[in-house]
C-alpha atoms as a printed R data frame, in Angstrom:
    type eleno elety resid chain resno       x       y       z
1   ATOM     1    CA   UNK     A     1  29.454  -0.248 -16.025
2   ATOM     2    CA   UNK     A     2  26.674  -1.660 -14.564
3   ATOM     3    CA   UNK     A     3  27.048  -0.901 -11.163
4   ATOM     4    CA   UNK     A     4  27.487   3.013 -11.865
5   ATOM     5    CA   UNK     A     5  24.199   2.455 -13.901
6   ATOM     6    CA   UNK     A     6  22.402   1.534 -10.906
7   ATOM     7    CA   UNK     A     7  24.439   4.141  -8.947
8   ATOM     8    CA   UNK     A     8  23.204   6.986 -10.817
9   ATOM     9    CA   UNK     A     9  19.471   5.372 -11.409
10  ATOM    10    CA   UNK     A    10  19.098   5.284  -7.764
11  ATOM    11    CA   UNK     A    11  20.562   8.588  -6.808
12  ATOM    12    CA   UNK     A    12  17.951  10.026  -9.165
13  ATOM    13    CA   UNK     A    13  15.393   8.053  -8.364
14  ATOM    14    CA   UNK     A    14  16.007   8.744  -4.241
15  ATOM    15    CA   UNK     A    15  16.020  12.718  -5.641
16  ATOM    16    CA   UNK     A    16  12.302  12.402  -6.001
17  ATOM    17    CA   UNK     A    17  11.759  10.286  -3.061
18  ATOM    18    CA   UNK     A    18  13.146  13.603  -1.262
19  ATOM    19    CA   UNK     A    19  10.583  16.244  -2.637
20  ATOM    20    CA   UNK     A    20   8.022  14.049  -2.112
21  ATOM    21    CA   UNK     A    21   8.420  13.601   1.163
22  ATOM    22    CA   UNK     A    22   9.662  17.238   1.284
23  ATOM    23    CA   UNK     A    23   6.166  17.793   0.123
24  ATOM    24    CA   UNK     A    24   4.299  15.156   2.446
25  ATOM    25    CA   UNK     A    25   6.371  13.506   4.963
26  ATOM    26    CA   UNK     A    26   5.445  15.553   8.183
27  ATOM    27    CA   UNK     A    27   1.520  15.221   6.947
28  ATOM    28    CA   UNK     A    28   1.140  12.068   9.603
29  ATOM    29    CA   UNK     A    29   0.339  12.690  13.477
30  ATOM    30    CA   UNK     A    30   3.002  12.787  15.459
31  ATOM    31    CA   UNK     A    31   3.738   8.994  16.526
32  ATOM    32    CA   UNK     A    32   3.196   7.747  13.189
33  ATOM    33    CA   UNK     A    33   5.940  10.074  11.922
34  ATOM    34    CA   UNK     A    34   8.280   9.338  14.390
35  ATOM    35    CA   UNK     A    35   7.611   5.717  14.046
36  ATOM    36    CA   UNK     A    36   8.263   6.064  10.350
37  ATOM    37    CA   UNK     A    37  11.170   7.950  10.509
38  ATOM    38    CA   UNK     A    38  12.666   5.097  12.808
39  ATOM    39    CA   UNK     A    39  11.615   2.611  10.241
40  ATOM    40    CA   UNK     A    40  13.358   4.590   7.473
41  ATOM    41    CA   UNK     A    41  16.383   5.337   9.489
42  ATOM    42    CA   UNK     A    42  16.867   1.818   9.621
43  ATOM    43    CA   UNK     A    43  16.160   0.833   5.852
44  ATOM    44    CA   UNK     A    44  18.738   3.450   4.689
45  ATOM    45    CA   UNK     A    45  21.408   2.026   7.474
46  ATOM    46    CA   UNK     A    46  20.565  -1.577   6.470
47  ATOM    47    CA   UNK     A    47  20.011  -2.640   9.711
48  ATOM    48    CA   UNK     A    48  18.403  -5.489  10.401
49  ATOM    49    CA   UNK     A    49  14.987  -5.927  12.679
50  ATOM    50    CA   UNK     A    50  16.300  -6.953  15.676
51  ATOM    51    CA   UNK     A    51  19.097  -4.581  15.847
52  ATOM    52    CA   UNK     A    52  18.584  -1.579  18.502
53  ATOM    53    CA   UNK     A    53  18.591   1.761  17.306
54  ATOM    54    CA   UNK     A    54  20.040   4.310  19.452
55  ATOM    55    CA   UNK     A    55  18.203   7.606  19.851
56  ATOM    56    CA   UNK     A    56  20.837   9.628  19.846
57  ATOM    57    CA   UNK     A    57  22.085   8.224  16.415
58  ATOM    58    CA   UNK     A    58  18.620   8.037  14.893
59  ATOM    59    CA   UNK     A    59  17.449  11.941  16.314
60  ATOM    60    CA   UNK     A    60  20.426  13.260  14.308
61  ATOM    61    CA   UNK     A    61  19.897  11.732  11.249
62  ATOM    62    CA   UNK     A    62  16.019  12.889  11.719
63  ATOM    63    CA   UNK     A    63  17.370  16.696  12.255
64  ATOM    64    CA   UNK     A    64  19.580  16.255   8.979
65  ATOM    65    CA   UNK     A    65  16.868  14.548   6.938
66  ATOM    66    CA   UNK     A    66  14.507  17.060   7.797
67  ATOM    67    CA   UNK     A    67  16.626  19.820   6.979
68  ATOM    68    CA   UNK     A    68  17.768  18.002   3.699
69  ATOM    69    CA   UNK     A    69  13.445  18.414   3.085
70  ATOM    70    CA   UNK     A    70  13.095  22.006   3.991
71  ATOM    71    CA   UNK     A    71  15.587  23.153   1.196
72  ATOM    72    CA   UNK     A    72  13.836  20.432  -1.085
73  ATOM    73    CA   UNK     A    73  10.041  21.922  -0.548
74  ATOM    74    CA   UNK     A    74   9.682  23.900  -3.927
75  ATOM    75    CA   UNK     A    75  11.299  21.558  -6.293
76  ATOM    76    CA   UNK     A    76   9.917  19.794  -9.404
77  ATOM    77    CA   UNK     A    77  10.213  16.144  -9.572
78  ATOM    78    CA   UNK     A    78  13.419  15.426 -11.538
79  ATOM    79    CA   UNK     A    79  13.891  13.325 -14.809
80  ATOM    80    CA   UNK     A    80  15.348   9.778 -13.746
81  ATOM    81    CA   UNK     A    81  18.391   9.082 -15.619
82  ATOM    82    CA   UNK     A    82  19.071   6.159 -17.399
83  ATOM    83    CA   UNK     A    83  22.372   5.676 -19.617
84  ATOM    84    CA   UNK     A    84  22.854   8.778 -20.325
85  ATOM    85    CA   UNK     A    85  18.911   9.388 -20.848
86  ATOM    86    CA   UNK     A    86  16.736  11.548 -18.900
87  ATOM    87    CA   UNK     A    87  13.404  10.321 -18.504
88  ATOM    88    CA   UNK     A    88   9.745  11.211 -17.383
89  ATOM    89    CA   UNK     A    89   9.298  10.397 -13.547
90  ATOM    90    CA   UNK     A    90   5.849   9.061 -14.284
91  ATOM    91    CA   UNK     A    91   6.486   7.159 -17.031
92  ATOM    92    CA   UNK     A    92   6.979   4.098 -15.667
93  ATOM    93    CA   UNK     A    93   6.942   1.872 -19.266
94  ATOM    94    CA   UNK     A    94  10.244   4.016 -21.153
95  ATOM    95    CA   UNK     A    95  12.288   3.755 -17.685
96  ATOM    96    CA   UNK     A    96  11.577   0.250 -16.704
97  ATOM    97    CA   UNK     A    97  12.078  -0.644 -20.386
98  ATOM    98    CA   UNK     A    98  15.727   1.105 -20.251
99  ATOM    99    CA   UNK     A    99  16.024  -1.142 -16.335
100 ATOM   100    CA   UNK     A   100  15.164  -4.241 -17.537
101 ATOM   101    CA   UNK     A   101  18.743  -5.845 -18.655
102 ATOM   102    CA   UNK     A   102  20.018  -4.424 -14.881
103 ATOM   103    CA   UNK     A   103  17.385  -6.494 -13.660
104 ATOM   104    CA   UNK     A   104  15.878  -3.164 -12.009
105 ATOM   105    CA   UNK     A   105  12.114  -1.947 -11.284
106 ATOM   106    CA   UNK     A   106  11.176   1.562 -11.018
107 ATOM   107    CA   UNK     A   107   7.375   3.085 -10.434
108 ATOM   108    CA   UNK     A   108   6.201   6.807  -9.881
109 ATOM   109    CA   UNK     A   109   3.005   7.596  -9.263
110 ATOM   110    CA   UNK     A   110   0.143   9.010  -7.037
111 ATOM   111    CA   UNK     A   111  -1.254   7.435  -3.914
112 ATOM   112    CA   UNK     A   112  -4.144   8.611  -0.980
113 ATOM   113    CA   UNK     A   113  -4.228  12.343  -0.847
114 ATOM   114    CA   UNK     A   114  -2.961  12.354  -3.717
115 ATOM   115    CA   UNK     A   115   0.878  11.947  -2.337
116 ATOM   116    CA   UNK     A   116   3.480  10.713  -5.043
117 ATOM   117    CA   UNK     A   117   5.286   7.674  -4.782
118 ATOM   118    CA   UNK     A   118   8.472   6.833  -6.528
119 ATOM   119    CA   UNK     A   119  10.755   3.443  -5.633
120 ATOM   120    CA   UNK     A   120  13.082   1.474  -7.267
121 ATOM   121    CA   UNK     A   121  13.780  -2.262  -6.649
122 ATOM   122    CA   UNK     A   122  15.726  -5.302  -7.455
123 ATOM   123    CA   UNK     A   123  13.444  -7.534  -9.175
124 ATOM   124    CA   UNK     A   124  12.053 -10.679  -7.884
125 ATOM   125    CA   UNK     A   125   9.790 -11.966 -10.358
126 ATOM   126    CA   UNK     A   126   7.893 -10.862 -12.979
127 ATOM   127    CA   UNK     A   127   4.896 -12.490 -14.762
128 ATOM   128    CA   UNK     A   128   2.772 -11.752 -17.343
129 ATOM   129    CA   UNK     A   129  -1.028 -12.590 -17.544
130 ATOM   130    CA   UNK     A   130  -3.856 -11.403 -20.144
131 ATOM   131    CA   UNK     A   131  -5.104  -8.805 -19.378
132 ATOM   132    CA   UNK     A   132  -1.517  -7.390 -16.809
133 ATOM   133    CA   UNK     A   133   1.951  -7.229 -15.884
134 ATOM   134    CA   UNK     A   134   2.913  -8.685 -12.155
135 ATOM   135    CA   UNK     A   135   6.176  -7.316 -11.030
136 ATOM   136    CA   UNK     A   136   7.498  -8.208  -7.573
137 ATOM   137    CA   UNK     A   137   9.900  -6.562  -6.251
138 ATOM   138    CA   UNK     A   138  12.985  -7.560  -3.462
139 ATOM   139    CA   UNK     A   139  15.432  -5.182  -2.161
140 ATOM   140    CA   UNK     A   140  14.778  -1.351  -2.322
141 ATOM   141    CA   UNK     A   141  17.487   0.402  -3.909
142 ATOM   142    CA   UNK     A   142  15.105   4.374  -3.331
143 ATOM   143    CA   UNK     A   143  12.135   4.778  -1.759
144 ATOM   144    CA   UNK     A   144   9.948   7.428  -0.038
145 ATOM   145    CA   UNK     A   145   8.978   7.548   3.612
146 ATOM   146    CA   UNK     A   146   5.150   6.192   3.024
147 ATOM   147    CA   UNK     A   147   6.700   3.102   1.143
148 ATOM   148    CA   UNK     A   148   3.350   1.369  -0.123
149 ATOM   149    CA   UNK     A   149   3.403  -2.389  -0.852
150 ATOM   150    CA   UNK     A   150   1.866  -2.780  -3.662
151 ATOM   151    CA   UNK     A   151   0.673  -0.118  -6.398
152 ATOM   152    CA   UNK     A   152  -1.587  -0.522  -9.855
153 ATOM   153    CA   UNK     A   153  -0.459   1.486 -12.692
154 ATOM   154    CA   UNK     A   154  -2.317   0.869 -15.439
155 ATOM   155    CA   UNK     A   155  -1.703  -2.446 -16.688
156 ATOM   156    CA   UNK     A   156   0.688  -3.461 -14.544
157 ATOM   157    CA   UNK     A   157   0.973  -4.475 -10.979
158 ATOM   158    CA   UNK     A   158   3.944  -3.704  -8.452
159 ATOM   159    CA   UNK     A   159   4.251  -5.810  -5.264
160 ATOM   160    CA   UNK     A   160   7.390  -4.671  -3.084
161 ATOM   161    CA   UNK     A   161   7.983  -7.623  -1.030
162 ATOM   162    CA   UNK     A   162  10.847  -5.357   1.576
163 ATOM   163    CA   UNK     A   163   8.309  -2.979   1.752
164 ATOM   164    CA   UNK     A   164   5.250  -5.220   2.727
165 ATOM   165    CA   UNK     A   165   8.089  -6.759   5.381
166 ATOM   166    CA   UNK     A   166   8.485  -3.703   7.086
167 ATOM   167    CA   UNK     A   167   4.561  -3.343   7.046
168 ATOM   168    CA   UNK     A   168   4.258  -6.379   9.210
169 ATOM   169    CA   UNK     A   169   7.144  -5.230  11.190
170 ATOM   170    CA   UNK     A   170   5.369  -2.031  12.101
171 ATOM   171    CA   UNK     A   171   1.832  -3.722  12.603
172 ATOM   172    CA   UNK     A   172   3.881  -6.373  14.876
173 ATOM   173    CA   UNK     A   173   5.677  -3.423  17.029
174 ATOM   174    CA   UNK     A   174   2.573  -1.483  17.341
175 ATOM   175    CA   UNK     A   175   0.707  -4.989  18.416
176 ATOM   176    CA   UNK     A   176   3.078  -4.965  21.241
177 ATOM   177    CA   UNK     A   177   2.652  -2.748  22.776
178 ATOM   178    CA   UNK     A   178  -0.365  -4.175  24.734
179 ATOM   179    CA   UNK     A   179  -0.854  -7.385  22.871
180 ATOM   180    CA   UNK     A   180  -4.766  -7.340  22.650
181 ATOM   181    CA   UNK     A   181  -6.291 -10.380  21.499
182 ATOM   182    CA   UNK     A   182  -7.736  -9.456  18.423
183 ATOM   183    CA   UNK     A   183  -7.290 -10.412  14.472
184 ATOM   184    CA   UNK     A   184  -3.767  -9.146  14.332
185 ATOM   185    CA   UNK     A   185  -2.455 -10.988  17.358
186 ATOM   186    CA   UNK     A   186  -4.024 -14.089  15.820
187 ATOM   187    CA   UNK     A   187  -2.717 -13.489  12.631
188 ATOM   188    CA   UNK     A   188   0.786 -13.681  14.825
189 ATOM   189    CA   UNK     A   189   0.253 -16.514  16.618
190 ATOM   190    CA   UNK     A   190   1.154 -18.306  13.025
191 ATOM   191    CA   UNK     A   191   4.417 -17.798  13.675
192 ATOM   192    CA   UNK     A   192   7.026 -18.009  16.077
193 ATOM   193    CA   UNK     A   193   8.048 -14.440  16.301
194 ATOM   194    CA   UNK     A   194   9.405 -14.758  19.704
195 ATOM   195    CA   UNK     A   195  12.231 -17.285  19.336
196 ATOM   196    CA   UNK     A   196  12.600 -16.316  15.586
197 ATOM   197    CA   UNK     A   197  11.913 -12.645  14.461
198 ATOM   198    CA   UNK     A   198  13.863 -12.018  10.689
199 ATOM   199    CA   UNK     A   199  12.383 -15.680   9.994
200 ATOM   200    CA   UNK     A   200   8.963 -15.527  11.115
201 ATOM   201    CA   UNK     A   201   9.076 -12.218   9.146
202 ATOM   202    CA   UNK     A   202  10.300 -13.601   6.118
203 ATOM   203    CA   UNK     A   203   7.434 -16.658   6.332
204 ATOM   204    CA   UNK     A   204   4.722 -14.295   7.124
205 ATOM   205    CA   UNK     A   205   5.540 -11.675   4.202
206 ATOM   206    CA   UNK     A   206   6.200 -14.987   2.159
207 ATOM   207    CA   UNK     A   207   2.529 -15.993   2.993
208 ATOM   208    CA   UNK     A   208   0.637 -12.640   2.709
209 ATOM   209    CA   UNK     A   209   2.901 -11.414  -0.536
210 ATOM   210    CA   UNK     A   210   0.051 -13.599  -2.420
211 ATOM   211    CA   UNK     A   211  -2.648 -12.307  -0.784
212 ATOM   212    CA   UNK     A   212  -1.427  -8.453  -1.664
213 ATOM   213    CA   UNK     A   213  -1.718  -9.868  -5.121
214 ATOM   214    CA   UNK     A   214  -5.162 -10.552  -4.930
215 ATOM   215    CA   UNK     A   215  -5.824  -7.494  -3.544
216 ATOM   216    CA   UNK     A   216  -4.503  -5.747  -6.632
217 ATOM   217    CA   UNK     A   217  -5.901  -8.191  -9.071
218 ATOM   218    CA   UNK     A   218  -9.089  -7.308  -7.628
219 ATOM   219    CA   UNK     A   219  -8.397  -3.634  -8.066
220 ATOM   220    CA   UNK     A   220  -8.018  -3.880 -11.921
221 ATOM   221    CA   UNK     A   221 -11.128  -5.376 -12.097
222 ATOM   222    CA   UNK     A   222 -12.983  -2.701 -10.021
223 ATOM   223    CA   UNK     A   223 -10.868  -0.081 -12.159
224 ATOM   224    CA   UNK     A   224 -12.332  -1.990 -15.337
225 ATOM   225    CA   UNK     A   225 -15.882  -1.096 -13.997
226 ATOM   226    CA   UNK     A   226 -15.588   2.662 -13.307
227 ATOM   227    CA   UNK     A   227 -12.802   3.754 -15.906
228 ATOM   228    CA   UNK     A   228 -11.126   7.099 -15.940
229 ATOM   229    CA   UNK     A   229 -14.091   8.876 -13.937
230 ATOM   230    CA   UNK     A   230 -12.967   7.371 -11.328
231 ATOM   231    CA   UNK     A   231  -9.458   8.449 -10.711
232 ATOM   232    CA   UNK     A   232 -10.873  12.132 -12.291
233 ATOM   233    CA   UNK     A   233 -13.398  11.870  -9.366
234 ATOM   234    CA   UNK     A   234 -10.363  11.294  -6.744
235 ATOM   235    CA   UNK     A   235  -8.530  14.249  -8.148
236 ATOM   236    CA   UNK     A   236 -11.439  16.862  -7.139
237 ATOM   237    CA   UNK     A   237 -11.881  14.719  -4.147
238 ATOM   238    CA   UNK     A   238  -8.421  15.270  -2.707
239 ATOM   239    CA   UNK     A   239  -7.424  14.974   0.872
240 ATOM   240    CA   UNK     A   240 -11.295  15.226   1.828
241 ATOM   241    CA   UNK     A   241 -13.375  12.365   3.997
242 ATOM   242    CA   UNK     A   242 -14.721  11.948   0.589
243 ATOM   243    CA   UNK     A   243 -11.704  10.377  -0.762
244 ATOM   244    CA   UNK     A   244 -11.411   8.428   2.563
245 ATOM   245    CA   UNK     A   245 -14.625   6.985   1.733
246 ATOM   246    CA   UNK     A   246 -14.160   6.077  -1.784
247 ATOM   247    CA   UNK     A   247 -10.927   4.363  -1.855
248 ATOM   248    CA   UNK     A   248 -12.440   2.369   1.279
249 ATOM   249    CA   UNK     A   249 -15.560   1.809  -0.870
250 ATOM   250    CA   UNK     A   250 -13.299   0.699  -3.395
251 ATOM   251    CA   UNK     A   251 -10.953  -1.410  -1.668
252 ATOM   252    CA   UNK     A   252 -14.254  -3.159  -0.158
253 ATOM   253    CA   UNK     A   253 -15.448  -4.011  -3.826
254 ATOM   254    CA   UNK     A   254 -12.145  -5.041  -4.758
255 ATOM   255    CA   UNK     A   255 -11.675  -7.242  -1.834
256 ATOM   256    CA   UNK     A   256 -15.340  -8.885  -2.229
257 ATOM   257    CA   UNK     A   257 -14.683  -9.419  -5.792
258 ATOM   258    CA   UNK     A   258 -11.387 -11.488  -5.599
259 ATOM   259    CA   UNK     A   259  -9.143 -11.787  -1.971
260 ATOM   260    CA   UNK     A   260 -12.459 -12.847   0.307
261 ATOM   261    CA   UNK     A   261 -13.800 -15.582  -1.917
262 ATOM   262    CA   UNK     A   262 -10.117 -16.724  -2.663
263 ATOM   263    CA   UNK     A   263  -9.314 -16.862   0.422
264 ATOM   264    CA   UNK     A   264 -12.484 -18.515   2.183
265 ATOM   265    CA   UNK     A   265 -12.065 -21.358  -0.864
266 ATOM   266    CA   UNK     A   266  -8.016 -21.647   0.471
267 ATOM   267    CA   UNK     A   267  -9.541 -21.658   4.139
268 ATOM   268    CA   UNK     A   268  -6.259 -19.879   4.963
269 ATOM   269    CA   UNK     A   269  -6.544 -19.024   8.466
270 ATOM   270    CA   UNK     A   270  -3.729 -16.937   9.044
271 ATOM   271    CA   UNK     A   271  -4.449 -14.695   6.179
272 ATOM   272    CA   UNK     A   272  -7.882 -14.099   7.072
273 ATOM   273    CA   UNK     A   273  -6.995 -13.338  10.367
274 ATOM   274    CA   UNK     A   274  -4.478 -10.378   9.068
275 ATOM   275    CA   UNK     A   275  -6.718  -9.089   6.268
276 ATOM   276    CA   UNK     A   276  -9.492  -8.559   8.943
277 ATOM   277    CA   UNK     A   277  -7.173  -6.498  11.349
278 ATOM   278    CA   UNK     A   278  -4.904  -4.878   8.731
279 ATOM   279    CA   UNK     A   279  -8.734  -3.165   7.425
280 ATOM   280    CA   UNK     A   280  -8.324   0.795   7.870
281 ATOM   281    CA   UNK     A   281 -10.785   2.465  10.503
282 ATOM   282    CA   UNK     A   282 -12.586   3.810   7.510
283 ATOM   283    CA   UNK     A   283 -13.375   0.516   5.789
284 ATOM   284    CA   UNK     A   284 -14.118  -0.826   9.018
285 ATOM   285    CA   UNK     A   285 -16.721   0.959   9.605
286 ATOM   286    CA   UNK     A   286 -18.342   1.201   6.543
287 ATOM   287    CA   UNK     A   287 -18.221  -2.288   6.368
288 ATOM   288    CA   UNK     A   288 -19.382  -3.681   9.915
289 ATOM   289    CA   UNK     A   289 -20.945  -6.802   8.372
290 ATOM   290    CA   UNK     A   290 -17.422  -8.329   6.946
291 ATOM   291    CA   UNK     A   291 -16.562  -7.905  11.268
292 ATOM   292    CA   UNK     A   292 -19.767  -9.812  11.886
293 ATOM   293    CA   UNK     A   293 -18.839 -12.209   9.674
294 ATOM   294    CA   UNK     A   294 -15.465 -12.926  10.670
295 ATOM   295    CA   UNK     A   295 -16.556 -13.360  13.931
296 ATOM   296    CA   UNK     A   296 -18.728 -15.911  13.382
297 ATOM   297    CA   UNK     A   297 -16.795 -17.799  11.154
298 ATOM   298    CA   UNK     A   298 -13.979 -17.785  14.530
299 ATOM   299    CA   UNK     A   299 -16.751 -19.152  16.554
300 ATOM   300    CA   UNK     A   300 -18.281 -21.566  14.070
301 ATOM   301    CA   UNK     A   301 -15.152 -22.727  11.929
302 ATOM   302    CA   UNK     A   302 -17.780 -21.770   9.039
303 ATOM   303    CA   UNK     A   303 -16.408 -20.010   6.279
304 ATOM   304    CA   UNK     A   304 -19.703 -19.601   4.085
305 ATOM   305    CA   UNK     A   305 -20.373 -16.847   7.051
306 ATOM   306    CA   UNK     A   306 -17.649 -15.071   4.474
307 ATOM   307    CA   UNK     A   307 -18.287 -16.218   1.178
308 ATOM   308    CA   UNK     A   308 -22.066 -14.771   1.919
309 ATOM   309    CA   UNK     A   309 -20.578 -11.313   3.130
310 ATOM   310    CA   UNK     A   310 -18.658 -11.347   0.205
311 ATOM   311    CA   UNK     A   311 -21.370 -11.983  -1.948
312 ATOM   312    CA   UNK     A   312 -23.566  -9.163  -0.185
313 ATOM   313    CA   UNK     A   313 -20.523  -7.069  -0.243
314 ATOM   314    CA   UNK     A   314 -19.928  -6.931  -3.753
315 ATOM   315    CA   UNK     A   315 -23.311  -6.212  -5.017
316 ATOM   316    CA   UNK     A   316 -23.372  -3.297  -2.297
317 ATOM   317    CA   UNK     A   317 -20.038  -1.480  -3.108
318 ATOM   318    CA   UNK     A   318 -20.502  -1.839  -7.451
319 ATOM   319    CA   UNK     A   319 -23.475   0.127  -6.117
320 ATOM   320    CA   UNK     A   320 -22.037   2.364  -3.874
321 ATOM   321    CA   UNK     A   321 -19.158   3.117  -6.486
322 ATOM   322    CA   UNK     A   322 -21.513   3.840  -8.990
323 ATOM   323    CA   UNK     A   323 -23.858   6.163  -6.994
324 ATOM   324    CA   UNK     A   324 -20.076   8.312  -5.941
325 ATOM   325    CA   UNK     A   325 -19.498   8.780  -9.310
326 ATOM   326    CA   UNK     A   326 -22.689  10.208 -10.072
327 ATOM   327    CA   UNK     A   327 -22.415  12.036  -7.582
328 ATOM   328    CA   UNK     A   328 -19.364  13.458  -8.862
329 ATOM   329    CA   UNK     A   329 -20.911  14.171 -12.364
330 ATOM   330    CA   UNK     A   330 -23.662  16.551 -10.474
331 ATOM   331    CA   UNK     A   331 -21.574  17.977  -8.192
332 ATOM   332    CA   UNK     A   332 -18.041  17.844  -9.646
333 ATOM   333    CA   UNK     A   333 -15.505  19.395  -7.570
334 ATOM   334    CA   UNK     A   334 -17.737  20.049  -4.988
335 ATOM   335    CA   UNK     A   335 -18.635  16.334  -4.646
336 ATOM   336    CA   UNK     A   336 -16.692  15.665  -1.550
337 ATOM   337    CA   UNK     A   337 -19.828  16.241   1.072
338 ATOM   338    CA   UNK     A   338 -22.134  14.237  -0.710
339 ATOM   339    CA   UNK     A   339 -19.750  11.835  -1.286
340 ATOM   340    CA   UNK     A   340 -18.598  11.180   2.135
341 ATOM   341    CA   UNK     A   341 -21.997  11.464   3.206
342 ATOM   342    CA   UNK     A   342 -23.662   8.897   0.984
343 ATOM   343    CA   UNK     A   343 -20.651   6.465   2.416
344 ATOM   344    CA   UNK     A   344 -21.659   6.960   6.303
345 ATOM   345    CA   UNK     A   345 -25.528   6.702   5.320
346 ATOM   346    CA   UNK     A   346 -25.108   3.341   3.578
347 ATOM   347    CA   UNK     A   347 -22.564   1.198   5.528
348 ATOM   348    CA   UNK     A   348 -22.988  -2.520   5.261
């Protein structure tokens, strides 16, 4: 019984993982899709990260996926079934409630631009704190072609530890290409990828599974200080450089509030060094000081050089969050301009 449970709950599930990327899986540029598409070829073969994949193979599965999407681009989301039940898509409480004695994990719900993600996941762990829910997640049983690691929903807090694997696996093919000494090659040097890829991997995503935690612990508490104006604001901001900006601004408050500080007190070098290179080309340069900082620290071994940034950092962005959402109460929908603008004027 159980396995045709999880049969049917993952069929459904992998239903909206379709529209959605019916909807927003050719939105990328062109290499990023393709390199996607590769990397989603090989989750849904199970193939492992060393194995080759043959173009041939993989360009007619491409062709059949997206013509499985173009037939797929008008549909609603579907209800997820559960026993017999048929269930909201994003309400992630009722289904995971109806999961939890198949030891499953489900979330549904809206990420940049706006783009809904759904995935469902074997679960790893799960613990509960005050004030949220930590759920982490092992193997993916659906997903979507964008395949975040790690998603806030209200109170509670997914980390998909397959997904954050193949993150590193990307960042570490792309990083290969010309191997430039910089924050993510250093971040690499921590392990021995070349004698031992799946393991170094499974160590690195091991490591840096924590430190995705404290990004998202660090969210809640931003979310805590701007409430439901804030994801309002990010609705009438959608797929503008405004929205760029404020998840960036965001992200940098979050970040100064909890993962720097935690991880400058840990002096974990290797974490450091892939938090600085995984930042986005938006929240690097709104944030040029945290670069500075970094830098010095490399040359000095001083890690007050990023406790200070932090510190500077998190007065800045509660500010700069603030100011967007005023923004957004004068302007409303129209916000976007301003919003993006008082971003580039203010970097740090």
């Amino acid at each position: 019984m159980d396995k045709w449970v999880i049969e049917e709950v993952s069929a459904s599930v992998q239903v909206n993982c379709h529209i959605s990327d019916a909807r927003h899986g050719t939105e990328y540029g062109m290499c990023t899709y393709l390199m996607k598409m590769r990397e989603y070829f090989r989750w849904e073969k199970g193939l492992g990260f060393s194995a080759r994949l043959g173009n041939e193979e993989v360009g007619t599965w491409l062709a059949e996926r997206e013509e499985l999407w173009a037939g797929m681009e008008g549909w609603d989301f579907q209800p997820v079934k559960v026993t017999g039940r048929q269930l909201d898509p994003l309400e992630d409480a009722p289904i995971n409630a109806a999961l939890d004695e198949f030891g499953l994990v489900y979330s549904g719900g809206l990420g940049n631009y706006g783009r809904p993600h759904f995935f469902l996941g074997e679960l790893e762990r799960r613990e509960r704190h005050t004030d949220h829910v930590l759920f982490v997640v092992g193997r993916e049983l659906a997903r979507d072609l964008a395949s975040p690691p790690a998603m806030t929903r209200g109170d509670t807090i997914y980390v998909r530890r397959e997904s954050l694997r193949r993150l590193l696996w990307e960042k570490l093919e792309n990083w290969r290409w010309s191997k430039p000494d910089n924050p993510l090659g250093r971040a690499f040097a921590c392990y021995d990828f070349n004698n031992d890829l799946e393991g170094s991997l499974e160590r690195m995503t091991d490591h840096e599974i924590d430190i995705v935690v404290l990004h998202e612990q660090g969210e809640r508490q931003a979310g805590k200080l701007l409430g439901e104006r804030w994801e309002r604001m990010l609705l009438d901001l959608g797929r503008t450089p405004g929205e760029l900006a404020a998840r960036a601004a965001r992200d940098h408050l979050a970040d100064c509030i909890v993962t720097i500080p935690k991880l400058a007190e840990a002096a974990d070098t290797p974490a450091l060094h892939f938090y600085v290179g995984n930042l986005s080309a938006m929240r690097k340069m709104l944030f040029p000081h945290l670069r500075q900082a970094y830098d010095l620290w490399l040359a000095s071994g001083e890690l007050d050089h990023l406790v200070r940034a932090a510190e500077v950092g998190r007065e800045h962005w509660t500010w700069m969050v603030r100011s967007m959402l005023e923004l957004h109460e004068q302007y409303g929908p129209q916000a976007a301009e301003p919003v993006a603008r008082l971003a580039e004027d203010h970097r740090l």
